[in-house]
PDB file of N, CA, C and O in Angstrom:
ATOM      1  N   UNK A   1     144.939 115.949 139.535  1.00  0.00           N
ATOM      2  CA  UNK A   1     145.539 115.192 138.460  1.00  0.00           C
ATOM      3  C   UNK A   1     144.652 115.223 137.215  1.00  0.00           C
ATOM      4  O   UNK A   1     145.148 115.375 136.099  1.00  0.00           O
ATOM      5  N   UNK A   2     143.354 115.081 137.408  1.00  0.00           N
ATOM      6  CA  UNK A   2     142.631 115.548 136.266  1.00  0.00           C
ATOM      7  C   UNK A   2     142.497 116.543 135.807  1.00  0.00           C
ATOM      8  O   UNK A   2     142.386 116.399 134.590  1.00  0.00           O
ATOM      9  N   UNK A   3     142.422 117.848 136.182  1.00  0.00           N
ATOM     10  CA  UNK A   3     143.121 118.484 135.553  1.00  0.00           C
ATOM     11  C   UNK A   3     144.222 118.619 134.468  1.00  0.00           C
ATOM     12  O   UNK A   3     143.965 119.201 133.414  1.00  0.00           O
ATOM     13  N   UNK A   4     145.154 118.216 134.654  1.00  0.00           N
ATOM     14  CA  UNK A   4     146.511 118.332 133.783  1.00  0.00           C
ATOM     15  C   UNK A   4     146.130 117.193 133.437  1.00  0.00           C
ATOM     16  O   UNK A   4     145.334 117.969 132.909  1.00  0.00           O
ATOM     17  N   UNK A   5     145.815 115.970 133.134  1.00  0.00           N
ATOM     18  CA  UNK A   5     145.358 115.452 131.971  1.00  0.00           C
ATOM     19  C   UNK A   5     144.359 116.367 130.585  1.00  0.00           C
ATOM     20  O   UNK A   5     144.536 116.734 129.424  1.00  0.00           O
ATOM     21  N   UNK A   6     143.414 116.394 131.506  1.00  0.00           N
ATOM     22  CA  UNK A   6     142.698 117.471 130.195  1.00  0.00           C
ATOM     23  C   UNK A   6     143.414 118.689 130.361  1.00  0.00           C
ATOM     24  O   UNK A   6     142.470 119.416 130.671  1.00  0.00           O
ATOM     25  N   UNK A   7     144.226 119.286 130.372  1.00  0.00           N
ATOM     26  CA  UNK A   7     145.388 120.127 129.648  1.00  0.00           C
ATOM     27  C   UNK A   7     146.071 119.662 128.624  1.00  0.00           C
ATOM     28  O   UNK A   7     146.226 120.216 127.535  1.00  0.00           O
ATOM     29  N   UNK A   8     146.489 118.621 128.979  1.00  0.00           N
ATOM     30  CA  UNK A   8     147.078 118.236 128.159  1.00  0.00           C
ATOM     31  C   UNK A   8     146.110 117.282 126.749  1.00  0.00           C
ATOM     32  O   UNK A   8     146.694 117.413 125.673  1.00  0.00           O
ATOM     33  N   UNK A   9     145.575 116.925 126.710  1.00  0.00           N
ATOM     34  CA  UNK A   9     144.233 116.623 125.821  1.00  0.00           C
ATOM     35  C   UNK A   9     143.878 117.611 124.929  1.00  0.00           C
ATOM     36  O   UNK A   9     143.707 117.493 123.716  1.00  0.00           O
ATOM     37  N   UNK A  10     143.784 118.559 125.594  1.00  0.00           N
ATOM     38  CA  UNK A  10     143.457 120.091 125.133  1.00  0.00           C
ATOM     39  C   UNK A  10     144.448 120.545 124.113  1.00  0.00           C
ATOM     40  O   UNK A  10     144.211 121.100 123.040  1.00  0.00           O
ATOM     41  N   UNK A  11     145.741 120.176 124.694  1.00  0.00           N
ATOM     42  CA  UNK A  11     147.214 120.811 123.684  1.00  0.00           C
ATOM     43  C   UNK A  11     146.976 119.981 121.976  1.00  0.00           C
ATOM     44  O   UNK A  11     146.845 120.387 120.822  1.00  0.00           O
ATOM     45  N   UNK A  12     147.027 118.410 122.782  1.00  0.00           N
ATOM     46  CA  UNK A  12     147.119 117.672 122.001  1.00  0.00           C
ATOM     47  C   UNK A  12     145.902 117.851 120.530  1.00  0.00           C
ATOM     48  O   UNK A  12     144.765 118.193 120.855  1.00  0.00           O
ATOM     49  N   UNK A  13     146.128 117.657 119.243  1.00  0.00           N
ATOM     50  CA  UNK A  13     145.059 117.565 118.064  1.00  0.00           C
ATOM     51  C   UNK A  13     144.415 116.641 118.568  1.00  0.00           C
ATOM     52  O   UNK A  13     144.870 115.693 119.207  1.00  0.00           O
ATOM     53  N   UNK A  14     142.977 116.939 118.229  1.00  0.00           N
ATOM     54  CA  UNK A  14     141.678 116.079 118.546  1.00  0.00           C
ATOM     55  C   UNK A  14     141.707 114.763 118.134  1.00  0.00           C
ATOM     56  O   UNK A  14     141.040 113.817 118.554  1.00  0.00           O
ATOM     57  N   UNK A  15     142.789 114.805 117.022  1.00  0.00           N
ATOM     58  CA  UNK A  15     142.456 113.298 116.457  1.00  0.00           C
ATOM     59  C   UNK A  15     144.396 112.751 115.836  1.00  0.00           C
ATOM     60  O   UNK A  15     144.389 113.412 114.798  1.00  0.00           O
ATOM     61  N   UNK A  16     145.220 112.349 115.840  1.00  0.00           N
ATOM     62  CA  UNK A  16     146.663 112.314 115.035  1.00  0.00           C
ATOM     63  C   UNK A  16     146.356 110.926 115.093  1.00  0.00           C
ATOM     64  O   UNK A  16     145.481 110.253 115.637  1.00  0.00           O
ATOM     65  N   UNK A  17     147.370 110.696 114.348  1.00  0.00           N
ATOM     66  CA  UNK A  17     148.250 109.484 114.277  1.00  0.00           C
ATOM     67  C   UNK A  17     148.877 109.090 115.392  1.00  0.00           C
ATOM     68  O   UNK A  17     149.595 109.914 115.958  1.00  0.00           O
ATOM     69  N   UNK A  18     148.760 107.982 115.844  1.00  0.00           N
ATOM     70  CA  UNK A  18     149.960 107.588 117.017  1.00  0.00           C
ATOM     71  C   UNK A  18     150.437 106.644 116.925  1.00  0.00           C
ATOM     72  O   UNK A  18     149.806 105.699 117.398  1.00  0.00           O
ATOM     73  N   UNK A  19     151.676 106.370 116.336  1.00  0.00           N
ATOM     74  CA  UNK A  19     152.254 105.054 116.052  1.00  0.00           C
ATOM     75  C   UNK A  19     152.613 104.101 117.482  1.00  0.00           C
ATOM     76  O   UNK A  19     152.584 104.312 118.695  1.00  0.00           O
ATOM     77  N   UNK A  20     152.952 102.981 116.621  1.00  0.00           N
ATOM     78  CA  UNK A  20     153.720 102.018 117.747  1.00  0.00           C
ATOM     79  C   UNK A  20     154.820 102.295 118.021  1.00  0.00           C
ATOM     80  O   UNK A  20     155.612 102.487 117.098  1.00  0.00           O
ATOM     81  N   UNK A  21     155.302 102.429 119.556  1.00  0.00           N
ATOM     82  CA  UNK A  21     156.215 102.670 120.045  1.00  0.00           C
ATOM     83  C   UNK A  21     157.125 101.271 121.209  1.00  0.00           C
ATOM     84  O   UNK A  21     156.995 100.625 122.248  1.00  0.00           O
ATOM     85  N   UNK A  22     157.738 101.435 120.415  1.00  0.00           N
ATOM     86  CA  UNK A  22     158.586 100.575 122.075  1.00  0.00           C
ATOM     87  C   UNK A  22     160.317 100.963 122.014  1.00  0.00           C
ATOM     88  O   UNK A  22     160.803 101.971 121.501  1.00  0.00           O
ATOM     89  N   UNK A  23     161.072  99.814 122.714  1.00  0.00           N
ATOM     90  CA  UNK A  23     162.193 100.375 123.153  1.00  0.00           C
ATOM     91  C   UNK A  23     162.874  99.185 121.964  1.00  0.00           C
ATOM     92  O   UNK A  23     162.354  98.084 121.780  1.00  0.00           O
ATOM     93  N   UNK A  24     163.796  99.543 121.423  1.00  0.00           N
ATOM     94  CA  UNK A  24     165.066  98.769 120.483  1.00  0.00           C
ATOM     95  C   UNK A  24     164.431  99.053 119.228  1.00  0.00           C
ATOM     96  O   UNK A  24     164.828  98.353 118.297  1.00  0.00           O
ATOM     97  N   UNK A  25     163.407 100.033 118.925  1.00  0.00           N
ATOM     98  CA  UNK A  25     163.284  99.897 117.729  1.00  0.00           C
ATOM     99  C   UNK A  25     164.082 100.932 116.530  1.00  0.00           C
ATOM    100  O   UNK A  25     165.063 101.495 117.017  1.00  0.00           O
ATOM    101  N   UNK A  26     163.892 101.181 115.446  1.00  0.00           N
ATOM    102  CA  UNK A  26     164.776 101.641 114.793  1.00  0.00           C
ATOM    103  C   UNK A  26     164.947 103.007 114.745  1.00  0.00           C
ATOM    104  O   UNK A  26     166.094 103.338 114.443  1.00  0.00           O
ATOM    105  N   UNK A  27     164.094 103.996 114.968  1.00  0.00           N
ATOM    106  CA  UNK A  27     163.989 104.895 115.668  1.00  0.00           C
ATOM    107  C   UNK A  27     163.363 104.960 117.235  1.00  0.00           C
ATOM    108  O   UNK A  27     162.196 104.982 117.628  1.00  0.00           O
ATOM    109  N   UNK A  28     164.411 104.977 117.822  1.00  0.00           N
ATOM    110  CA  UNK A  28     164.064 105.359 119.470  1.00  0.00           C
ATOM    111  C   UNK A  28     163.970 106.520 119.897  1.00  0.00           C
ATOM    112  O   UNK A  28     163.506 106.531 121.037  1.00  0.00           O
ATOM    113  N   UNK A  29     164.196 107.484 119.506  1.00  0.00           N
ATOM    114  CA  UNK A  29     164.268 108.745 119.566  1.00  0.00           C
ATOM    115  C   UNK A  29     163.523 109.878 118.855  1.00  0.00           C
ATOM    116  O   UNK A  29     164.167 110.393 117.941  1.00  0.00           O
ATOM    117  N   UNK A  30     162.125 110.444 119.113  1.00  0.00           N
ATOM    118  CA  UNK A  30     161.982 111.226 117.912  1.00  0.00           C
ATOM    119  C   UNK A  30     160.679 112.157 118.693  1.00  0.00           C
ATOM    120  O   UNK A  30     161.066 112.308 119.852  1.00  0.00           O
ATOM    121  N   UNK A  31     159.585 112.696 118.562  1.00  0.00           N
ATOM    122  CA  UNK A  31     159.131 113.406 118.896  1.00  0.00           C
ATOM    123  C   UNK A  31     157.673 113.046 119.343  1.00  0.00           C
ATOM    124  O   UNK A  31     156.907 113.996 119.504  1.00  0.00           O
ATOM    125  N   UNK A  32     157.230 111.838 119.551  1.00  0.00           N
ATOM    126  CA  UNK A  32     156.123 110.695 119.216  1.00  0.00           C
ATOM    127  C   UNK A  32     156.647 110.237 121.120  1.00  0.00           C
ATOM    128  O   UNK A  32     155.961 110.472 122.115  1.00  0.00           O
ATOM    129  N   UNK A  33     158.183 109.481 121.085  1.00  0.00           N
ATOM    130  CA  UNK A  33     158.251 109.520 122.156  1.00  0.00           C
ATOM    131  C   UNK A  33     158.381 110.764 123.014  1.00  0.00           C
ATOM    132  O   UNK A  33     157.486 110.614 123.846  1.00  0.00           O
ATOM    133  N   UNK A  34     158.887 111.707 123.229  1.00  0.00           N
ATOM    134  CA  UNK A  34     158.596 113.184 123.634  1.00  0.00           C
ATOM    135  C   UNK A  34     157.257 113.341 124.595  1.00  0.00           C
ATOM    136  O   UNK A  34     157.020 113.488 125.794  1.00  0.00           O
ATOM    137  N   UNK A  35     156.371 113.198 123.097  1.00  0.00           N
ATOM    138  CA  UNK A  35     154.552 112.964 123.451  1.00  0.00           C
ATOM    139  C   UNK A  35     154.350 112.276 124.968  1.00  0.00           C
ATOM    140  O   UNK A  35     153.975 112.790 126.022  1.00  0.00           O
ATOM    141  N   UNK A  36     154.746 110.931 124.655  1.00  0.00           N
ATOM    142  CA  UNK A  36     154.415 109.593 125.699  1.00  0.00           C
ATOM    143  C   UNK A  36     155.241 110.434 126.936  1.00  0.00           C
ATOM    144  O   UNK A  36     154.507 110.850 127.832  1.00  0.00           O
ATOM    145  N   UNK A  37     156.691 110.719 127.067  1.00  0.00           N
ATOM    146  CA  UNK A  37     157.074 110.862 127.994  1.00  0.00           C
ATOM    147  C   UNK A  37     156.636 112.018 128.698  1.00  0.00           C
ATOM    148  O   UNK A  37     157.163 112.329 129.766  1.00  0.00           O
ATOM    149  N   UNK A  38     155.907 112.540 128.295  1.00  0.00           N
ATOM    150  CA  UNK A  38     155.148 114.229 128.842  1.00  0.00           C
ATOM    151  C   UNK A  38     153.612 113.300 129.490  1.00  0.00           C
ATOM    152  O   UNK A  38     153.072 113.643 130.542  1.00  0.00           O
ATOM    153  N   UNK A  39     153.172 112.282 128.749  1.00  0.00           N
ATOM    154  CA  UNK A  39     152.117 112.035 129.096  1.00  0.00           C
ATOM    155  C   UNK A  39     152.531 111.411 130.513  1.00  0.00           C
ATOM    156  O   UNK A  39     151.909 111.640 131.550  1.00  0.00           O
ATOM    157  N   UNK A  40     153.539 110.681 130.430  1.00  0.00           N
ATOM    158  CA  UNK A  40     153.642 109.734 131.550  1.00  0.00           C
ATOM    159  C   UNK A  40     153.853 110.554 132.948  1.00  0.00           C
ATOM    160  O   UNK A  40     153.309 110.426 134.045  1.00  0.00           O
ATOM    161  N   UNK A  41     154.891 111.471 132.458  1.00  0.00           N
ATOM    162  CA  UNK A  41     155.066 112.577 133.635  1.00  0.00           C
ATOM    163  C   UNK A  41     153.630 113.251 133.963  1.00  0.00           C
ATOM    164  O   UNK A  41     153.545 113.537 135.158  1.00  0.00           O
ATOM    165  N   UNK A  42     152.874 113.464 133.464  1.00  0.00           N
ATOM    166  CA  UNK A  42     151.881 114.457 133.848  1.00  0.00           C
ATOM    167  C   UNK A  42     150.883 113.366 134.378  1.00  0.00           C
ATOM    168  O   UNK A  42     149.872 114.006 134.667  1.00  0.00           O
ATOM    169  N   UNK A  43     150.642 111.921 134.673  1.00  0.00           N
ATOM    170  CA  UNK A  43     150.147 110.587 134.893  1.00  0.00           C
ATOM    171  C   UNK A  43     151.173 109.951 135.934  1.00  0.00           C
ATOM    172  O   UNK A  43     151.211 108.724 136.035  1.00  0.00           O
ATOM    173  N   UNK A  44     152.122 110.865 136.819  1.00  0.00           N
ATOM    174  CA  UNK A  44     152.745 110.225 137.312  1.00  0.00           C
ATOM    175  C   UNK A  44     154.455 109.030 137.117  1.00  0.00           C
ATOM    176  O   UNK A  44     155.143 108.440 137.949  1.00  0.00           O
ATOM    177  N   UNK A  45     154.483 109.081 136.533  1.00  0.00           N
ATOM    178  CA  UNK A  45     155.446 108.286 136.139  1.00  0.00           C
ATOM    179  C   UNK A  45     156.673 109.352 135.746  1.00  0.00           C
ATOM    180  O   UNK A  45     156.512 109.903 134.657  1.00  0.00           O
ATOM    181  N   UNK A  46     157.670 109.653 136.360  1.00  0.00           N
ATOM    182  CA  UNK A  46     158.715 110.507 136.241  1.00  0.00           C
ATOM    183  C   UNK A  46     160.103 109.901 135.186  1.00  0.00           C
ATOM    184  O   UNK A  46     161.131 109.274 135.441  1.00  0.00           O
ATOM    185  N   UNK A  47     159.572 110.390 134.076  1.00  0.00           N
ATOM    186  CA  UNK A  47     160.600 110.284 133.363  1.00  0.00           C
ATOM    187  C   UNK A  47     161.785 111.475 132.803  1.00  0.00           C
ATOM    188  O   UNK A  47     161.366 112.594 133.096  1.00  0.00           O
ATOM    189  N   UNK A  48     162.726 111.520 132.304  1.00  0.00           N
ATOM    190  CA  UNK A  48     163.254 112.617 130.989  1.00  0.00           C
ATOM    191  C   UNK A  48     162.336 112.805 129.892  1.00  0.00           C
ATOM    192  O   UNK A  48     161.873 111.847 129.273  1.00  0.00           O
ATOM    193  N   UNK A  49     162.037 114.096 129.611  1.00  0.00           N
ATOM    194  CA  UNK A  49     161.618 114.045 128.330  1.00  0.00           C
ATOM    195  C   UNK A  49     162.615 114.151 127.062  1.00  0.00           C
ATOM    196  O   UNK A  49     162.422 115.100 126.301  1.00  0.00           O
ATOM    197  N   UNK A  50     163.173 113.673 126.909  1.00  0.00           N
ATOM    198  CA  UNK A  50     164.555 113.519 125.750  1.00  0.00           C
ATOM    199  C   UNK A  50     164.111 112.940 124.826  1.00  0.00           C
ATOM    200  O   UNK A  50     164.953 112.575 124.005  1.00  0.00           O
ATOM    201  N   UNK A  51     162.816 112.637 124.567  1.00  0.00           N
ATOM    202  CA  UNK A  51     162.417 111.904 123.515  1.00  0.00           C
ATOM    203  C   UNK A  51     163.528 110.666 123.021  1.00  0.00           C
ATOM    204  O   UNK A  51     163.814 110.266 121.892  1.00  0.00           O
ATOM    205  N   UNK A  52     163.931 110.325 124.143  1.00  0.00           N
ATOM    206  CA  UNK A  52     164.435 108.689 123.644  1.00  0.00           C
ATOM    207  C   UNK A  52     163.858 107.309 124.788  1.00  0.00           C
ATOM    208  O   UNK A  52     164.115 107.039 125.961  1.00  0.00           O
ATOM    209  N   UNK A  53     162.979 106.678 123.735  1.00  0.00           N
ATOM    210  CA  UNK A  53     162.796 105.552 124.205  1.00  0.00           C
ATOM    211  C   UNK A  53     163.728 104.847 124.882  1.00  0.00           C
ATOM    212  O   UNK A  53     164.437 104.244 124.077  1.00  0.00           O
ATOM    213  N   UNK A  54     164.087 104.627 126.160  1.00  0.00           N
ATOM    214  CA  UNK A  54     165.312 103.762 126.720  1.00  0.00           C
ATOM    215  C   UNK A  54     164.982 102.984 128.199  1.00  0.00           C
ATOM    216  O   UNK A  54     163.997 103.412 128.802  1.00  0.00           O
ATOM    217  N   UNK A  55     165.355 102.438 128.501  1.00  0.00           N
ATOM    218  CA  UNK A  55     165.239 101.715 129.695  1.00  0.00           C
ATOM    219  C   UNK A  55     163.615 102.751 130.138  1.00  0.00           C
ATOM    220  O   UNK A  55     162.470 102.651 129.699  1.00  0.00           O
ATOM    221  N   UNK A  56     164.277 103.773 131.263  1.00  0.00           N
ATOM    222  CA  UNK A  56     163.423 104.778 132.077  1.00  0.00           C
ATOM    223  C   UNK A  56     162.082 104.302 131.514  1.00  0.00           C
ATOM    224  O   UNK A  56     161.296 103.704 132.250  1.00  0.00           O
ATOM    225  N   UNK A  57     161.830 104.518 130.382  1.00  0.00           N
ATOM    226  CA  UNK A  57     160.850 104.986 129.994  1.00  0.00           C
ATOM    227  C   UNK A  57     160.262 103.956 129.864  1.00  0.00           C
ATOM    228  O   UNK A  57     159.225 103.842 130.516  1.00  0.00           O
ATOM    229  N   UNK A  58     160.706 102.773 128.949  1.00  0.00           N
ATOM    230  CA  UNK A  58     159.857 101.659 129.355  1.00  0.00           C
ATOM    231  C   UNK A  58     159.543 100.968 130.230  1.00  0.00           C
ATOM    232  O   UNK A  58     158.473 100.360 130.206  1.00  0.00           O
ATOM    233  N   UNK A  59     160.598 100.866 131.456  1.00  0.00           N
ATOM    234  CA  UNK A  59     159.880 100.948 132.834  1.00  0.00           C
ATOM    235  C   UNK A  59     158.841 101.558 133.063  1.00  0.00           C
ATOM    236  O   UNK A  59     157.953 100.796 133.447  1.00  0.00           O
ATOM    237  N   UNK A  60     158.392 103.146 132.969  1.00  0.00           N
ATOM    238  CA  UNK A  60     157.466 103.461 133.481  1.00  0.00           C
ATOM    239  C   UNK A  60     156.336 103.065 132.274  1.00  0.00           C
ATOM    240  O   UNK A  60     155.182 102.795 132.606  1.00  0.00           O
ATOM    241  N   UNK A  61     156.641 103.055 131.232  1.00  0.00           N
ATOM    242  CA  UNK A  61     155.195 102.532 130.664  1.00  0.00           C
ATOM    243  C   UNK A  61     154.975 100.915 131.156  1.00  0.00           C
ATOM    244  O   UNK A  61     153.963 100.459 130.623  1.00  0.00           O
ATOM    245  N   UNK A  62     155.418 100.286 131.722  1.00  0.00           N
ATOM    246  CA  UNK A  62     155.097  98.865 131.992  1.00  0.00           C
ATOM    247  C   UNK A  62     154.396  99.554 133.453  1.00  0.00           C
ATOM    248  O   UNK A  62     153.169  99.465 133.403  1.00  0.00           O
ATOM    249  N   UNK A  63     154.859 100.159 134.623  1.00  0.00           N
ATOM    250  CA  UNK A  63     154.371 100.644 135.483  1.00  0.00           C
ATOM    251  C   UNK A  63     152.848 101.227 135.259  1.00  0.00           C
ATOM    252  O   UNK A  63     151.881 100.782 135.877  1.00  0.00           O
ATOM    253  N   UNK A  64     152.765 102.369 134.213  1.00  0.00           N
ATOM    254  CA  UNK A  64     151.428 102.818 133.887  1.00  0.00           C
ATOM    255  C   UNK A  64     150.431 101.841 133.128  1.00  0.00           C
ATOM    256  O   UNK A  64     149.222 102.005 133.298  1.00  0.00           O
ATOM    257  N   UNK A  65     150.924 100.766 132.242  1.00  0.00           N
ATOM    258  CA  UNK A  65     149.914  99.353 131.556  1.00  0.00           C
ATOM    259  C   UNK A  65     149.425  98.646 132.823  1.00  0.00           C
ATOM    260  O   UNK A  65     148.323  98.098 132.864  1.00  0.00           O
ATOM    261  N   UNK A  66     150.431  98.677 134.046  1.00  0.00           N
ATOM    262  CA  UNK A  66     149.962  97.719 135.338  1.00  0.00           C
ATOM    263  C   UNK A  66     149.192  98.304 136.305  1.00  0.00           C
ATOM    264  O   UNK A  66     148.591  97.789 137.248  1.00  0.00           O
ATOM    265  N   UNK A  67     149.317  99.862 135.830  1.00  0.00           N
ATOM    266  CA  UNK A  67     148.295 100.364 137.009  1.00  0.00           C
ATOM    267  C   UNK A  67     146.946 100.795 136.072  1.00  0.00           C
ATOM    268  O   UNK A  67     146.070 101.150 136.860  1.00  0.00           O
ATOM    269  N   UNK A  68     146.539 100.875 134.880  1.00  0.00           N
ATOM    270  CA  UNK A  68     145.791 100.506 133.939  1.00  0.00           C
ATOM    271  C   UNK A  68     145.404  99.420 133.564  1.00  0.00           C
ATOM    272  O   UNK A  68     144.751  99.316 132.526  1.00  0.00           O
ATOM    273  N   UNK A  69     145.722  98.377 134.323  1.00  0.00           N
ATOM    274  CA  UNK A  69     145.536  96.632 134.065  1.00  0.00           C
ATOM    275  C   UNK A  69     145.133  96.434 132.855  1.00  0.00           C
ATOM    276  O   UNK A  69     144.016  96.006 132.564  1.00  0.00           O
ATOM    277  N   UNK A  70     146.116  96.767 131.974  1.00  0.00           N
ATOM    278  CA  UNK A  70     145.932  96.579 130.779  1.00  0.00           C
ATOM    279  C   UNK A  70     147.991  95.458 130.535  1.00  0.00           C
ATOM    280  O   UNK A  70     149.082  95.648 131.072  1.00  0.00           O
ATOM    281  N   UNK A  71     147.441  94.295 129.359  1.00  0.00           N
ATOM    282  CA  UNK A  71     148.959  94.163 129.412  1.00  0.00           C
ATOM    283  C   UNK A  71     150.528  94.632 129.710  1.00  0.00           C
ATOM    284  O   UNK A  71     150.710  95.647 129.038  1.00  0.00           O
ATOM    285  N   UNK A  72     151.285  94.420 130.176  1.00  0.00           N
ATOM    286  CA  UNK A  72     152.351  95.257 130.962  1.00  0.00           C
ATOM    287  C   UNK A  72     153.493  94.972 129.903  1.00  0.00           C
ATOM    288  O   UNK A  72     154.604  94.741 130.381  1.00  0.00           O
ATOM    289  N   UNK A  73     153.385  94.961 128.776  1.00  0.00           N
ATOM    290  CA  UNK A  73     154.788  94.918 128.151  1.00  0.00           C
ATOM    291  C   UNK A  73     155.117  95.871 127.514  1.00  0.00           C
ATOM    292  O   UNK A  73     155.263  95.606 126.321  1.00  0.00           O
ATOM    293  N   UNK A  74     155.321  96.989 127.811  1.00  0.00           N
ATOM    294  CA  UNK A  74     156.490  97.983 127.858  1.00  0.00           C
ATOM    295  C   UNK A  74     156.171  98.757 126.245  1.00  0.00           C
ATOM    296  O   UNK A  74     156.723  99.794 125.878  1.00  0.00           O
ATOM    297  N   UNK A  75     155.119  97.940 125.399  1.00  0.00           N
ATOM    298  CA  UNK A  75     155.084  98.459 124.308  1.00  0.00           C
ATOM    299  C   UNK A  75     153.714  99.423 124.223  1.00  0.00           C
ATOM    300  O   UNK A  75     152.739  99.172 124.932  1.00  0.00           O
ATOM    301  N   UNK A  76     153.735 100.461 123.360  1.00  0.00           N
ATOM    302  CA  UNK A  76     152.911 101.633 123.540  1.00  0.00           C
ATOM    303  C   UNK A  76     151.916 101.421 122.054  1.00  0.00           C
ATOM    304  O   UNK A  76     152.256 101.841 120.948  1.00  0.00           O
ATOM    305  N   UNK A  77     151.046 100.912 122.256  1.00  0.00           N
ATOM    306  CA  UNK A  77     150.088 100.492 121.026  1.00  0.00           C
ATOM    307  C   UNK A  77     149.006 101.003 121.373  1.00  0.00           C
ATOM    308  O   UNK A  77     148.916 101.593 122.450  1.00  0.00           O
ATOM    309  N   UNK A  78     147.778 100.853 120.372  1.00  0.00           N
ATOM    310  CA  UNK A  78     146.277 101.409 120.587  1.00  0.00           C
ATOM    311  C   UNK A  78     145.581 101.456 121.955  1.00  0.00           C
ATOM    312  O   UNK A  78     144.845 102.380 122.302  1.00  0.00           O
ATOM    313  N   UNK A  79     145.848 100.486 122.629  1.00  0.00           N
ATOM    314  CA  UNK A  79     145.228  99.860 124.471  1.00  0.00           C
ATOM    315  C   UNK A  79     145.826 101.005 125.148  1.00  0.00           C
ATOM    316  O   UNK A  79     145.063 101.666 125.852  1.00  0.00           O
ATOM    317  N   UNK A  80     147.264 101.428 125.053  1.00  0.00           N
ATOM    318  CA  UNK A  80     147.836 102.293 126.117  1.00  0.00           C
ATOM    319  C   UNK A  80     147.840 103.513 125.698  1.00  0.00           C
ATOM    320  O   UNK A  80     148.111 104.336 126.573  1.00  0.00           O
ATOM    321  N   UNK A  81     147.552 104.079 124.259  1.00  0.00           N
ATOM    322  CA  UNK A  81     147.464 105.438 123.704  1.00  0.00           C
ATOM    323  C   UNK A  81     145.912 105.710 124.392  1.00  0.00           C
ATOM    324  O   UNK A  81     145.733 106.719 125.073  1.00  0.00           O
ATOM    325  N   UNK A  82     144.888 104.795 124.172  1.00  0.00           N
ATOM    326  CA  UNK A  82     143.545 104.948 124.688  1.00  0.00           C
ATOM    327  C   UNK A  82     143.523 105.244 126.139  1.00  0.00           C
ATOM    328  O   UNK A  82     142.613 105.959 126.559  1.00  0.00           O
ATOM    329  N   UNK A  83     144.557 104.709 127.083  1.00  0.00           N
ATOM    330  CA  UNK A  83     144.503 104.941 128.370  1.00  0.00           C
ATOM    331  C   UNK A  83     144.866 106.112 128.981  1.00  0.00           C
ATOM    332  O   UNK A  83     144.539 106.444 130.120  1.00  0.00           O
ATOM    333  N   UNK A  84     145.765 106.938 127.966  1.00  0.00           N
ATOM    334  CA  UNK A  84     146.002 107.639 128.394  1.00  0.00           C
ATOM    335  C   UNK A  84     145.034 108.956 128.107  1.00  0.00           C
ATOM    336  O   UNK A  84     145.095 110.021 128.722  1.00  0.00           O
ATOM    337  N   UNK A  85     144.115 108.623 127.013  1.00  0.00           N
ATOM    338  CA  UNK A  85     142.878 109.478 127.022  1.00  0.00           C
ATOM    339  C   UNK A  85     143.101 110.075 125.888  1.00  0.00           C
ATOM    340  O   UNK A  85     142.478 111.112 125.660  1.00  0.00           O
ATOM    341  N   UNK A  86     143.945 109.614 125.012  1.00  0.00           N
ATOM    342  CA  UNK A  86     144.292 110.459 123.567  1.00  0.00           C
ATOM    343  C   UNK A  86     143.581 110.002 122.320  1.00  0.00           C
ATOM    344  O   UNK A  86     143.651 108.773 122.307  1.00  0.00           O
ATOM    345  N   UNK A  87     142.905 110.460 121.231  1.00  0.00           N
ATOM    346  CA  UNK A  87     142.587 109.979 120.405  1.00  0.00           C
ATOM    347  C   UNK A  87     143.243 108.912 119.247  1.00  0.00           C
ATOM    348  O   UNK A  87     144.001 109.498 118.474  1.00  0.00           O
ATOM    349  N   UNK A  88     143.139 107.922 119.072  1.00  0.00           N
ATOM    350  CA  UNK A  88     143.955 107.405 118.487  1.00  0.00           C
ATOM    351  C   UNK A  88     143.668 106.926 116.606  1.00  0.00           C
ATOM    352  O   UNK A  88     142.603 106.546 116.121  1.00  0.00           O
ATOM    353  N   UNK A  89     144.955 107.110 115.911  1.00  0.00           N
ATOM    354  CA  UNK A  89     144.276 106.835 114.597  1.00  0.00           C
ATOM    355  C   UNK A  89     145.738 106.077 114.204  1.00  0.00           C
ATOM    356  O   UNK A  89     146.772 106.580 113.764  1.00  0.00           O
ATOM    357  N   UNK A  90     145.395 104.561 114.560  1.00  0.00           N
ATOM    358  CA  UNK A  90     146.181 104.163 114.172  1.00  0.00           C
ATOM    359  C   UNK A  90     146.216 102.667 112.585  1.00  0.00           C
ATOM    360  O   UNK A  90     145.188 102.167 112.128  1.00  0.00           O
ATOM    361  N   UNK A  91     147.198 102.425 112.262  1.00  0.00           N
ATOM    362  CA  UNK A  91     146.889 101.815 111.060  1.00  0.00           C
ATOM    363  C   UNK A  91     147.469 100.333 110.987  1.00  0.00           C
ATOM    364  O   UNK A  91     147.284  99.646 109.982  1.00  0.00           O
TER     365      UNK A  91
END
């Protein structure tokens, strides 16, 4: 499994932007979630990658914040971009 984390680390730019993500927001759909849902799959958590924030997906990010014992609410901010080992530059 470590492995394909640092694969994917590797793909990823050393340093981006990673906005806040969660589910009902005004864009749910776009390429940011894409990101998360590739991360989650490759971390276990079997989602679609359809790049739409929807149910699935925030299930499994509440699943991956709880097995990261980090807060479990479903929203994808600086704490859970860090967990997943990505650089974060957020504002």
């Amino acid at each position: 499994m470590q492995a394909t984390t640092n694969a994917i680390r590797l793909e990823s730019p050393s340093c981006r932007y990673f906005p806040l993500l969660k589910r009902n927001d005004a864009v749910t759909q776009n390429e940011d979630v894409r990101y998360l849902q590739r991360l989650l799959n490759t971390s276990g958590f079997s989602v679609d990658t359809d790049g739409g924030f929807g149910p699935k997906t925030q299930q499994a990010v509440i699943n991956f914040q709880k097995q990261q014992q980090i807060v479990a609410d479903g929203i994808v901010g600086p704490k859970t971009w860090t967990k997943f080992g990505v650089c974060t530059n957020l504002f």
